[in-house]
C-alpha positions as CSV (number, residue, x, y, z in Angstrom):
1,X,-17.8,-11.7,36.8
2,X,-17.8,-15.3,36.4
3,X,-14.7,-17.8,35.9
4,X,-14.3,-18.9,33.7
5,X,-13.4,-16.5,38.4
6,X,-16.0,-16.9,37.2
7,X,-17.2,-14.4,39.2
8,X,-17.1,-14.1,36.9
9,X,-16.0,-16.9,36.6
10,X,-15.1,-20.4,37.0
11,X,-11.3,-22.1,37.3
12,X,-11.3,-24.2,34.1
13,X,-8.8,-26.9,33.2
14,X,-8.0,-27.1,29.6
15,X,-5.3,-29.2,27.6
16,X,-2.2,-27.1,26.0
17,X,0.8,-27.6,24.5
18,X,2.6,-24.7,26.6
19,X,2.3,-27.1,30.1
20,X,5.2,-28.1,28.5
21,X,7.5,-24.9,28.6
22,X,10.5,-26.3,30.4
23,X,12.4,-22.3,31.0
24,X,12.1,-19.2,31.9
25,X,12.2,-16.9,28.7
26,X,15.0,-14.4,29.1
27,X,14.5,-10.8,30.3
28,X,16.8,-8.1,29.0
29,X,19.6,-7.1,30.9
30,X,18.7,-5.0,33.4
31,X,14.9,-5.3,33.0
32,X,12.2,-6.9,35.4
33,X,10.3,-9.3,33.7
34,X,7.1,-11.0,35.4
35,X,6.2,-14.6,34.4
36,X,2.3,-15.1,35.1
37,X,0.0,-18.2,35.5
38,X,-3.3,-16.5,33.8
39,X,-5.6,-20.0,34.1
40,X,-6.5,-19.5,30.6
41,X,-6.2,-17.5,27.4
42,X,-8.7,-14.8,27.0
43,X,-11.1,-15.3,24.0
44,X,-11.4,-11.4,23.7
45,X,-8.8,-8.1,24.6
46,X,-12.6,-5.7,23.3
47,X,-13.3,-4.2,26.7
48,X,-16.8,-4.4,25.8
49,X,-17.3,-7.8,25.3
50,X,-14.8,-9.7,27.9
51,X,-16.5,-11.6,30.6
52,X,-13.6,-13.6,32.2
53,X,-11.6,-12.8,35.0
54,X,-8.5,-13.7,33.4
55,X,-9.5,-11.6,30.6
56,X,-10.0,-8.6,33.0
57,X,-7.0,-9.4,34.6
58,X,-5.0,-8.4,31.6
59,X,-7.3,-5.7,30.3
60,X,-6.4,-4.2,33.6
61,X,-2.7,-3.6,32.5
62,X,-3.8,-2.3,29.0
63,X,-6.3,0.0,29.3
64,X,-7.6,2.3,32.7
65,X,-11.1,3.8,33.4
66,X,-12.3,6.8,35.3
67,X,-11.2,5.2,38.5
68,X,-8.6,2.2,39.2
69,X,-8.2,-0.6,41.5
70,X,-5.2,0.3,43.9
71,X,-3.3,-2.5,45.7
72,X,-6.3,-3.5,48.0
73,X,-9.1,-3.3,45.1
74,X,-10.1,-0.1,46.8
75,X,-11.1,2.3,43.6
76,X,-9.0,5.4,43.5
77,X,-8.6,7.9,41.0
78,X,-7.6,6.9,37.2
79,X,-7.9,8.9,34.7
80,X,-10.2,11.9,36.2
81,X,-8.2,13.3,39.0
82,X,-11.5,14.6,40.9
83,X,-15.1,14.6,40.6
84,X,-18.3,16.4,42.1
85,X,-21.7,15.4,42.5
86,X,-24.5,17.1,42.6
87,X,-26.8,17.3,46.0
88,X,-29.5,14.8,44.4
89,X,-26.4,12.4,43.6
90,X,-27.9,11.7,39.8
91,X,-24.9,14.4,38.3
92,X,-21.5,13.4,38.1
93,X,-18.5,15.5,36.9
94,X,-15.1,14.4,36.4
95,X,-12.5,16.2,35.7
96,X,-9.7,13.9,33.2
97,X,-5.7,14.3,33.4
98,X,-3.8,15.1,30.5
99,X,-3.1,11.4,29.3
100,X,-2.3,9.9,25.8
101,X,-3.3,6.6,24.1
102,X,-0.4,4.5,23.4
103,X,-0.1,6.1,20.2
104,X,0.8,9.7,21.3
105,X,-3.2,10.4,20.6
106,X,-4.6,12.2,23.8
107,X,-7.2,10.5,25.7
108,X,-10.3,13.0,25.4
109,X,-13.7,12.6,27.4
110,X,-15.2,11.8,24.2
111,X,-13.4,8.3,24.1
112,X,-15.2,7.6,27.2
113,X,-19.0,8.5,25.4
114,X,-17.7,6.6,22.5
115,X,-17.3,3.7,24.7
116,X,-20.0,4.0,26.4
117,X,-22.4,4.0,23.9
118,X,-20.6,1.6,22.1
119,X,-20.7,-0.9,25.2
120,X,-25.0,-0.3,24.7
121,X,-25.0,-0.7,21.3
122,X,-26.7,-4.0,20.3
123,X,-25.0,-5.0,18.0
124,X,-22.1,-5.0,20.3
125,X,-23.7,-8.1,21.9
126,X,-21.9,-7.1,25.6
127,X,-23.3,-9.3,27.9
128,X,-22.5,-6.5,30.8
129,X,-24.5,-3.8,29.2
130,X,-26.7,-3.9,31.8
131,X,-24.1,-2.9,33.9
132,X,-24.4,0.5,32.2
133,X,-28.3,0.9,32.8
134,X,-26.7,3.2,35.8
135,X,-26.8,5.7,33.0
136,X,-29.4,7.7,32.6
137,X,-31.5,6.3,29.7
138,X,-28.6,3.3,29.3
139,X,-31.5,0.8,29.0
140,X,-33.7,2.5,26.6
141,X,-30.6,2.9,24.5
142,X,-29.7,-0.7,24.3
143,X,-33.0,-1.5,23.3
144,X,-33.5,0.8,20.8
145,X,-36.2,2.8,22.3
146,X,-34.5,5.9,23.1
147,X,-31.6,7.6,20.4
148,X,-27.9,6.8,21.1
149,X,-27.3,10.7,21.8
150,X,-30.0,10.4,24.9
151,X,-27.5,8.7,27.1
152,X,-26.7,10.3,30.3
153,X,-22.7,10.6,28.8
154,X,-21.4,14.1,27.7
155,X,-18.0,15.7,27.2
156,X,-18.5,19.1,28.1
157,X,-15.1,19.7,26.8
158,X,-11.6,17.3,26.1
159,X,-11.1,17.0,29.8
160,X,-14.9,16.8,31.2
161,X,-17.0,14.4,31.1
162,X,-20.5,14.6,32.6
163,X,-22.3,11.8,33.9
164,X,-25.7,12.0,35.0
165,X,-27.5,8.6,36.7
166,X,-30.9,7.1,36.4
167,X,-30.8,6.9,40.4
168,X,-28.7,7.8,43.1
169,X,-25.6,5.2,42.6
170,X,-22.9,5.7,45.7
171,X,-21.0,2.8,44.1
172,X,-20.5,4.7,41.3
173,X,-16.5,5.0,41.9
174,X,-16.4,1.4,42.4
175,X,-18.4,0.0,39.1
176,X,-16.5,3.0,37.0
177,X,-13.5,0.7,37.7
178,X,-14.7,-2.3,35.5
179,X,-13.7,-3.0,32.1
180,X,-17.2,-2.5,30.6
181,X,-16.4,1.5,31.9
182,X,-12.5,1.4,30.3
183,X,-12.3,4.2,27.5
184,X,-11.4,2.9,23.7
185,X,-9.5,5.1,21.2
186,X,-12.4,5.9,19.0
187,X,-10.0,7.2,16.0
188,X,-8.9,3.0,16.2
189,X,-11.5,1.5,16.6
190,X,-13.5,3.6,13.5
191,X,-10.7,2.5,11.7
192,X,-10.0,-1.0,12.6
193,X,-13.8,-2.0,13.8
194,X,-13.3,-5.2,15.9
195,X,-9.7,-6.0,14.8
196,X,-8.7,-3.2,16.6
197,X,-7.8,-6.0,19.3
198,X,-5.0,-7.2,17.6
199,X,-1.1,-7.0,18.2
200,X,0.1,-4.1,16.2
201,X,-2.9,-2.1,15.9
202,X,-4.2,-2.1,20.0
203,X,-3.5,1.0,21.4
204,X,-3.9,1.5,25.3
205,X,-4.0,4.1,27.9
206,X,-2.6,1.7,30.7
207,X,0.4,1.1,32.2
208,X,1.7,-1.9,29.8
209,X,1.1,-2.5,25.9
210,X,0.1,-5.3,24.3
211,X,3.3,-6.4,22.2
212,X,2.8,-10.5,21.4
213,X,-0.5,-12.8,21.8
214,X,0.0,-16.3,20.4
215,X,-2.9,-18.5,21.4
216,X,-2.5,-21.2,23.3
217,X,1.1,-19.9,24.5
218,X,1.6,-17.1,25.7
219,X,0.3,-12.9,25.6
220,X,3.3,-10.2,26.6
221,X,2.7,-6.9,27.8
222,X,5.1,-4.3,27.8
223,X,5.7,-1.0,30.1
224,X,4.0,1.8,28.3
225,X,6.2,4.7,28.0
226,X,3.0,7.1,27.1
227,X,1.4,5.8,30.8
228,X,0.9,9.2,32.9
229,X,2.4,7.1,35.9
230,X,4.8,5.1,34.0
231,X,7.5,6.1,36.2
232,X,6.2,4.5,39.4
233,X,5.7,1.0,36.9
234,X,8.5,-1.1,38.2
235,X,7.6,-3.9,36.0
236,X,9.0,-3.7,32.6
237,X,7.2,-7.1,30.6
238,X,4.5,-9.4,32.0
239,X,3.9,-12.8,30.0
240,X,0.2,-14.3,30.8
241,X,0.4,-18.3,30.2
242,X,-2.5,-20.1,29.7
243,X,-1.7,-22.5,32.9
244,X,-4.9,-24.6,32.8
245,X,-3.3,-27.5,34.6
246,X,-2.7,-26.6,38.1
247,X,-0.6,-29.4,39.2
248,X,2.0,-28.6,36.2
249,X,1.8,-25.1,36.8
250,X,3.0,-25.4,41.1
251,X,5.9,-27.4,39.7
252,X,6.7,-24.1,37.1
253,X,6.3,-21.8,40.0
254,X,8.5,-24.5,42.3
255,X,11.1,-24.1,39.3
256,X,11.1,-20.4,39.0
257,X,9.5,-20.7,35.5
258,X,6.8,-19.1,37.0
259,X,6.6,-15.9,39.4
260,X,2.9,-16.3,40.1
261,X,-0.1,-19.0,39.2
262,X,-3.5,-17.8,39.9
263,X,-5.0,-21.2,40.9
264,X,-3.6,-23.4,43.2
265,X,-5.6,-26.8,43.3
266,X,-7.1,-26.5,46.3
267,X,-6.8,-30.0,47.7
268,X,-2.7,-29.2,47.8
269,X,-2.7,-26.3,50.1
270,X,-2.4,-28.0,53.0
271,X,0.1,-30.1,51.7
272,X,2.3,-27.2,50.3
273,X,2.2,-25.6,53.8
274,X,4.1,-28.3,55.2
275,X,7.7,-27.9,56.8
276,X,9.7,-27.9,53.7
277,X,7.0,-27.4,51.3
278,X,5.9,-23.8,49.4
279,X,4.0,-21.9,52.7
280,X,6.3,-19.0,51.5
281,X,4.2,-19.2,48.3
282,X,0.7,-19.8,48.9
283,X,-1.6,-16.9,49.4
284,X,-5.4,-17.3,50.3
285,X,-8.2,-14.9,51.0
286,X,-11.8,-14.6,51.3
287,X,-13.1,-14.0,48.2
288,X,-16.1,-11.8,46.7
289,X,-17.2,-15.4,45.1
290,X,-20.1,-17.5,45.2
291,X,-20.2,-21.1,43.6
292,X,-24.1,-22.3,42.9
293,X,-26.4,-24.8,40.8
294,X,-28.4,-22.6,38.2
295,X,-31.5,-24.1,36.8
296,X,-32.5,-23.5,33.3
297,X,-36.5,-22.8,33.8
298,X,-36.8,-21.3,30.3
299,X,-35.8,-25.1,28.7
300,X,-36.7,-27.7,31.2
301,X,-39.9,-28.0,32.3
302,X,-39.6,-30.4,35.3
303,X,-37.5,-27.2,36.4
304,X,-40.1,-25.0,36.3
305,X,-41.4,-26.9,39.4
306,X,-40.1,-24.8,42.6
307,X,-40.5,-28.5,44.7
308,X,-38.1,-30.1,42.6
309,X,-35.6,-27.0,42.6
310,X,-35.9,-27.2,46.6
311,X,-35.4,-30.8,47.0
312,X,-32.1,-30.6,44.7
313,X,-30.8,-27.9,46.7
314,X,-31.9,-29.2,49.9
315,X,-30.1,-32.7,48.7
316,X,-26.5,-31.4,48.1
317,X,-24.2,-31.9,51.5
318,X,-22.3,-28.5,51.8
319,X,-20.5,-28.9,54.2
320,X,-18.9,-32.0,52.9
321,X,-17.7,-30.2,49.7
322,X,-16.0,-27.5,51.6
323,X,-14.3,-29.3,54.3
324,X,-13.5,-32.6,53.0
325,X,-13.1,-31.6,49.2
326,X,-11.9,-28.7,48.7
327,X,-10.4,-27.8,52.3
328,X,-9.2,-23.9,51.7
329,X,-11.2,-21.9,53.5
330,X,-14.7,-22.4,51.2
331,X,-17.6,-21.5,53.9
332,X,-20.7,-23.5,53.1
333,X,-23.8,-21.3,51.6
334,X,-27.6,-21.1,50.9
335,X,-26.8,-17.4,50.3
336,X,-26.0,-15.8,47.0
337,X,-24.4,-12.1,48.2
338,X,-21.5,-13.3,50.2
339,X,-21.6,-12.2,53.8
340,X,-18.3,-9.9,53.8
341,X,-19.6,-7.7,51.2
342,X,-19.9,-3.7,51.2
343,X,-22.5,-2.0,52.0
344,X,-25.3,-5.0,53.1
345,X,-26.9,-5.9,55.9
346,X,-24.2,-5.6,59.2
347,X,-22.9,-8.7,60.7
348,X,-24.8,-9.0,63.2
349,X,-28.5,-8.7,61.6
350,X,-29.9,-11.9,60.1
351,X,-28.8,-12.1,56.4
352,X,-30.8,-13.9,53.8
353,X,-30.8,-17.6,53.5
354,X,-32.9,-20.6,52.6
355,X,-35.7,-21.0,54.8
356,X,-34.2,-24.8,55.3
357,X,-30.8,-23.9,56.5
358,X,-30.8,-24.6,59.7
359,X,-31.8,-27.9,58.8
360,X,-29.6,-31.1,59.3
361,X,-28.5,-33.2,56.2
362,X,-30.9,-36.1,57.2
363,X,-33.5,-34.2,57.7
364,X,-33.0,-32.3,54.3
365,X,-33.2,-35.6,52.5
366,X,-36.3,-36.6,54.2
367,X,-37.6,-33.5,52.9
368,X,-36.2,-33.9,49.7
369,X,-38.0,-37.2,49.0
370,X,-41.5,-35.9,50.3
371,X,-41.0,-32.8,47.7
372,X,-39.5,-34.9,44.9
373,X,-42.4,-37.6,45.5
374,X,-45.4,-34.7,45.7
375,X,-43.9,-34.0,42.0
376,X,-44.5,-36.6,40.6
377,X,-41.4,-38.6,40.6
378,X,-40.6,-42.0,42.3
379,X,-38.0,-44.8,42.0
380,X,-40.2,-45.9,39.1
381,X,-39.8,-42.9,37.5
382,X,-37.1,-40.7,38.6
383,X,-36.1,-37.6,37.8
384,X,-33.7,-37.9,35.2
385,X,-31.0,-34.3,34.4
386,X,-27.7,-33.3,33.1
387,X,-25.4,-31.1,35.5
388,X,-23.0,-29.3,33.3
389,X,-19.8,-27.6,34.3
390,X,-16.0,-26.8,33.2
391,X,-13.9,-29.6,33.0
392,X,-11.6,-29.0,35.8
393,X,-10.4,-31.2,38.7
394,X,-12.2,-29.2,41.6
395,X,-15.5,-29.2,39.3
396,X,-15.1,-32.6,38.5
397,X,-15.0,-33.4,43.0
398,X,-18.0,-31.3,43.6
399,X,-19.9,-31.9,40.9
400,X,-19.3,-36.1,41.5
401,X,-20.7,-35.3,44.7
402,X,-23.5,-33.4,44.1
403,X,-24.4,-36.4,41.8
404,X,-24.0,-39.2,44.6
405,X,-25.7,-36.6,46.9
406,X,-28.9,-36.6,43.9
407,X,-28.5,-39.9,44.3
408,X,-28.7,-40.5,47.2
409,X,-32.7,-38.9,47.5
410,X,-33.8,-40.8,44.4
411,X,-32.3,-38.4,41.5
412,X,-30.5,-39.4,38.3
413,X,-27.7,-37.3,37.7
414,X,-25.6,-37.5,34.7
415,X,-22.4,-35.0,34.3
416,X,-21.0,-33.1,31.3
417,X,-18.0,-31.0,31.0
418,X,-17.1,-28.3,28.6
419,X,-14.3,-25.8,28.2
420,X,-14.7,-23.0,30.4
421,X,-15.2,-20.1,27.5
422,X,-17.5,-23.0,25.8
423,X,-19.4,-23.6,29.2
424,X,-20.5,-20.1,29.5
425,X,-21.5,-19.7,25.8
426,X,-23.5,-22.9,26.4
427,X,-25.4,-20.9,29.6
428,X,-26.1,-17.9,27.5
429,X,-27.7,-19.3,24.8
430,X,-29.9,-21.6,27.4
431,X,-28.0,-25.1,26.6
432,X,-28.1,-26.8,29.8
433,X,-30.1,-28.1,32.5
434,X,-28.2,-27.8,36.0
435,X,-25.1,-25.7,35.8
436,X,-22.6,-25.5,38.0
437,X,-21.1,-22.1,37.9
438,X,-19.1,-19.2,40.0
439,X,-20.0,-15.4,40.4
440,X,-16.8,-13.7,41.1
441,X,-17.9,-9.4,42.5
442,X,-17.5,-7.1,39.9
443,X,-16.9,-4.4,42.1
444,X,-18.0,-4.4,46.4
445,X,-21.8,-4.4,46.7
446,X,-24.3,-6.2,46.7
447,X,-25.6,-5.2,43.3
448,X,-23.4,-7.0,41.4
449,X,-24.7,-10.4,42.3
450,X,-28.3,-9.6,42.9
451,X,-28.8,-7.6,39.5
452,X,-28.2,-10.7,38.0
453,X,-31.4,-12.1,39.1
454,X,-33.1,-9.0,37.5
455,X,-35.9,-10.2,34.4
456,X,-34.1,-7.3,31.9
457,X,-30.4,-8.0,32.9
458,X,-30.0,-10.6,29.9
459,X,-27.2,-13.6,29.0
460,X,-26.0,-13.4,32.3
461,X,-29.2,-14.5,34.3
462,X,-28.7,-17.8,33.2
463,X,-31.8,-19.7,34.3
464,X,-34.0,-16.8,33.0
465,X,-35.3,-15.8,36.7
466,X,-38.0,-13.8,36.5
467,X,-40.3,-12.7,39.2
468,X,-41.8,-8.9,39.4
469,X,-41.8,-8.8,43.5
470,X,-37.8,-9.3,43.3
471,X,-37.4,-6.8,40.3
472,X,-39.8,-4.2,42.1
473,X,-37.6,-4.3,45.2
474,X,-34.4,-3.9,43.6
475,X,-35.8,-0.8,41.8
476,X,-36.5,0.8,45.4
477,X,-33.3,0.0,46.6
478,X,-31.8,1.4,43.4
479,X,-33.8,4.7,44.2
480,X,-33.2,4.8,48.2
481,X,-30.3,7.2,49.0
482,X,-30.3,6.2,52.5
483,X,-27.4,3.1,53.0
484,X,-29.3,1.2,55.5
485,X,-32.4,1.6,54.1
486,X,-30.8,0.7,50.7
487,X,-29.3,-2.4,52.2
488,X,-32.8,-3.4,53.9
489,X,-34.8,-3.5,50.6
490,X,-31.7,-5.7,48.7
491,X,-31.8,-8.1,51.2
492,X,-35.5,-8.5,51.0
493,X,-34.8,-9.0,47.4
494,X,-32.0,-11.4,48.1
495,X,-34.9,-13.5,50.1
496,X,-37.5,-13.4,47.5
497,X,-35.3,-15.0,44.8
498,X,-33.9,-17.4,47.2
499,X,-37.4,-18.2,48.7
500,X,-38.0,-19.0,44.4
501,X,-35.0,-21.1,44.7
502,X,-33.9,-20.4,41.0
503,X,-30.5,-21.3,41.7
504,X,-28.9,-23.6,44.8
505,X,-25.9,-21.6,46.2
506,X,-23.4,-23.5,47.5
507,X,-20.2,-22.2,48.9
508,X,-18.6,-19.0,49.4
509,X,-15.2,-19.0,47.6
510,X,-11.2,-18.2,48.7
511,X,-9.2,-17.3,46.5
512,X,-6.0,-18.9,46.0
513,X,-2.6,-17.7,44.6
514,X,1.2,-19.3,44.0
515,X,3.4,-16.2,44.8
516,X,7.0,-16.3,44.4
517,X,9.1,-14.4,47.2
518,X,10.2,-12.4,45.1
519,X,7.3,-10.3,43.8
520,X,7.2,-7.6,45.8
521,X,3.6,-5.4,46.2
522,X,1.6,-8.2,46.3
523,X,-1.4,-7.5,48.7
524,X,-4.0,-10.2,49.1
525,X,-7.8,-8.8,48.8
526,X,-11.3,-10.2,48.5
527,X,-11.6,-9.1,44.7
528,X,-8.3,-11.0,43.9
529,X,-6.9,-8.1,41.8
530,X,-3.4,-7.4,41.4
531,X,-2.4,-4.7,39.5
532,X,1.2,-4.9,37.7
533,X,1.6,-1.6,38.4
534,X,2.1,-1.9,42.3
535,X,4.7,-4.3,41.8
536,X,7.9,-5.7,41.8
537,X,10.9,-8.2,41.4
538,X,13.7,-8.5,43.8
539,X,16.0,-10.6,41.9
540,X,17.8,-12.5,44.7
541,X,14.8,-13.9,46.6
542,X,13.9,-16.8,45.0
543,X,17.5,-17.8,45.0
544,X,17.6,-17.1,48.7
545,X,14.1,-18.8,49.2
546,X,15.4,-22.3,47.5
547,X,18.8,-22.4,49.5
548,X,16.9,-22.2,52.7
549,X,14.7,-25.6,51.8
């Protein structure tokens, strides 16, 4: 998921009028109200077509799937209480609660197919259909050469639902926890068609509603009575703030104004961990994340040149960006599948890299010239490109150094910035060159980076790689039940497309929080999810927090 994460995502600074909120809005008496720093607003609530990680970070609270993310990100059980699989592993059964939408309607194994197919319906446009090509004729469906009815999706009856695979899939539970798997009231959604979104007519099956969105301000969820858990819910509203300016937002979580902010900029960490600063606040963790330079080979045809891709990957210092930029824990990269990722390759076989990496800087540059110059380019005539990223202060440092680093090997860089949910529309329809861009884990293996790469994944390969070597080797490891045999043919994958250098990877990511004291549940994890559900407010400890300092 990228951010925009962005793992997605990327972390995107925008301008807004709501930086300037000066208090906390009042919480009913005796309520526990959560105040939350959300990077952004969401562009969409549709399960079906949201991208963003602040997106799924809400869609989280309104609306559950077949399995949830617990506290750690682990998937548990959601809304089927138990499931078998058949001894080939392509047949999966699950058996659903008794649960009700938010509007007393019952939540039926047909709102899942309905979903489902809906998710694969073209004209849907959801750029993670692919993900549901796990289903047994999924692809065919979403490109109209098998009928909708085909897909391997069946209620038997209300409360089972049948799933059968194109190919043994043991992350199944895992993916089945992602928004593009959430259920949607069918009865709604036939009625309303895509303004089914909207406050006052969005109906749920998760533990909050939606109550208020107004753009650019704020979006309120509120403790759904209707929730089969809503008992254990200790939260009663959160409010998601578009806080795209990280600075202001640390001094709204200093104040109180804020419980939690979901960025923290990451050249201040070190400087809130001082004596008498915020360390009671900051919380970092390896993250599921990748950062890397994709290259648009379907537009730009000095791009198409694998020399020229090598030499401007094999230009860019990584090490300098991670410990003298952004200095919080980033681990330099010429990987894309980041190295503490479920079932891969174990720590202590070689993963995949660039055949370079062991390289020194100086000697990269050498190298960089020689391929640069065997191109066709010179100081004459040098190779002239536009990087483009989100406008925010940690892209603007690393991309300003990847241009002096261009530079610096004869390559004439020129930056452009957009809006983060204007970035990634830009990447889909193939308007850049160089983008600078994050890939945040979907769910814990490697599949959800390297199916990215595949030719028939769509909008979300970027740079358009292609190559039928990389795509063969994924199908193998897509139809190998044994894990380490599994993990053997991805990583060969994982070589093949770096070996093509269609995109420069660049760091591994942490990610950072702003946690007040008094949020309570909180449980820092690699997939940076935080359910409001496993949480809650202990009213005296910020009070207690800021008489200590």
């Amino acid at each position: 998921m990228a951010l925009r994460h962005g793992a997605a995502a990327m972390l995107v600074a925008l301008s807004c009028a709501c930086q300037q909120q000066a208090s906390r809005p009042a919480c009913p008496a005796g309520q526990a109200c959560l105040e939350y720093g959300n990077t952004v607003d969401p562009s969409t609530l549709d399960p079906a077509k949201a991208t963003l990680t602040n997106e799924s970070a809400i869609l989280g609270e309104l609306l559950q799937g077949l399995t949830q993310n617990d506290a750690d990100s682990d998937p548990i059980p959601g809304m089927a209480t138990n499931w078998e699989t058949s001894a080939d592993g392509l047949t999966w059964t699950f058996h659903l609660r008794d649960a009700q939408w938010s509007d007393g309607t019952a939540v039926t194994a047909d709102d899942f197919v309905f979903a489902y197919r809906r998710v694969l319906d073209p004209a849907t446009a959801s750029s993670y259909a692919y993900l549901l090509y796990v289903l047994k004729n999924g692809q065919a469906v979403n490109e109209h050469k098998a009928p909708t009815a085909s897909l391997g999706a069946r209620a038997l009856d209300a409360h089972t639902l049948r799933l059968t695979v194109a190919h043994p899939a043991p992350y199944l539970p895992q993916i089945l926890a992602h928004q593009s798997f959430y259920p949607v009231p069918a009865h709604v959604v036939r009625r309303w068609g895509d303004d089914w979104t909207k406050p006052g007519r969005f109906v749920g099956n998760g533990p909050f509603n939606l109550v208020r969105w107004r753009l650019g301000d704020y979006l309120r969820v509120e403790r759904n009575p209707l929730y089969w858990d809503a008992r254990r819910v200790r939260i009663d509203r959160i409010d998601f703030y578009p806080t795209t300016d990280a600075a202001s937002a640390e001094r709204r979580v200093e104040r109180g104004e804020l419980d939690v902010n979901d960025l923290i900029q990451s050249s201040r960490i070190d400087h809130l961990r001082r004596p008498g600063g915020m360390a009671a606040f900051v919380r970092t963790y390896p993250y599921l994340g990748t950062y890397y330079l994709t290259f648009n080979v379907r537009h730009v045809p000095a791009l198409r040149d694998l020399r020229v891709r090598q030499a401007i990957s094999m230009a860019v210092d990584r090490d300098f960006i991670t410990t003298k930029l952004l200095r919080a824990g980033q681990m330099a990269t010429t990987a894309f599948v980041p190295p503490q990722i479920a079932g891969y390759l174990p720590s202590t076989a070689a993963h995949p890299r660039a055949r370079w990496a062991s390289m020194t800087l100086a000697a990269r540059q050498g190298e960089s010239r020689r391929l640069l110059s065997a191109a066709g380019y010179s100081e004459q005539r040098p190779l002239r490109i536009e990087l483009k990223s989100p406008n925010s202060n940690s892209a603007m440092l690393v991309t300003q150094a990847i241009q002096a680093d261009l530079q610096a090997v004869g390559v004439r860089a020129t930056l452009a910035q957009e809006e983060g949910q204007v970035l990634y529309q830009s990447l889909a329809a193939g308007d850049f060159q160089i983008g600078y861009v994050s890939w945040i884990a979907d769910y814990n293996d490697p599949l959800t980076f390297l199916a990215l790469m595949r030719s028939d994944t769509g909008a979300q390969n970027y740079g358009g790689y292609r190559n039928a070597k990389f795509d063969a080797l994924m199908d193998e490891a897509d139809h190998t039940a044994d894990a380490r045999t599994r993990a053997q043919f991805l990583a060969a994958a994982e070589q093949v497309m770096l070996n093509d250098a269609y995109i420069a990877p660049l760091y591994v990511g942490v990610n950072t929080n702003l946690v007040s004291p008094r949020v309570r549940g909180w449980r820092d994890n690699a997939a940076d999810i935080h359910r409001g559900q496993y949480l809650s407010l202990e009213p005296d400890a910020f009070r207690r927090d800021r008489s200590e300092r």
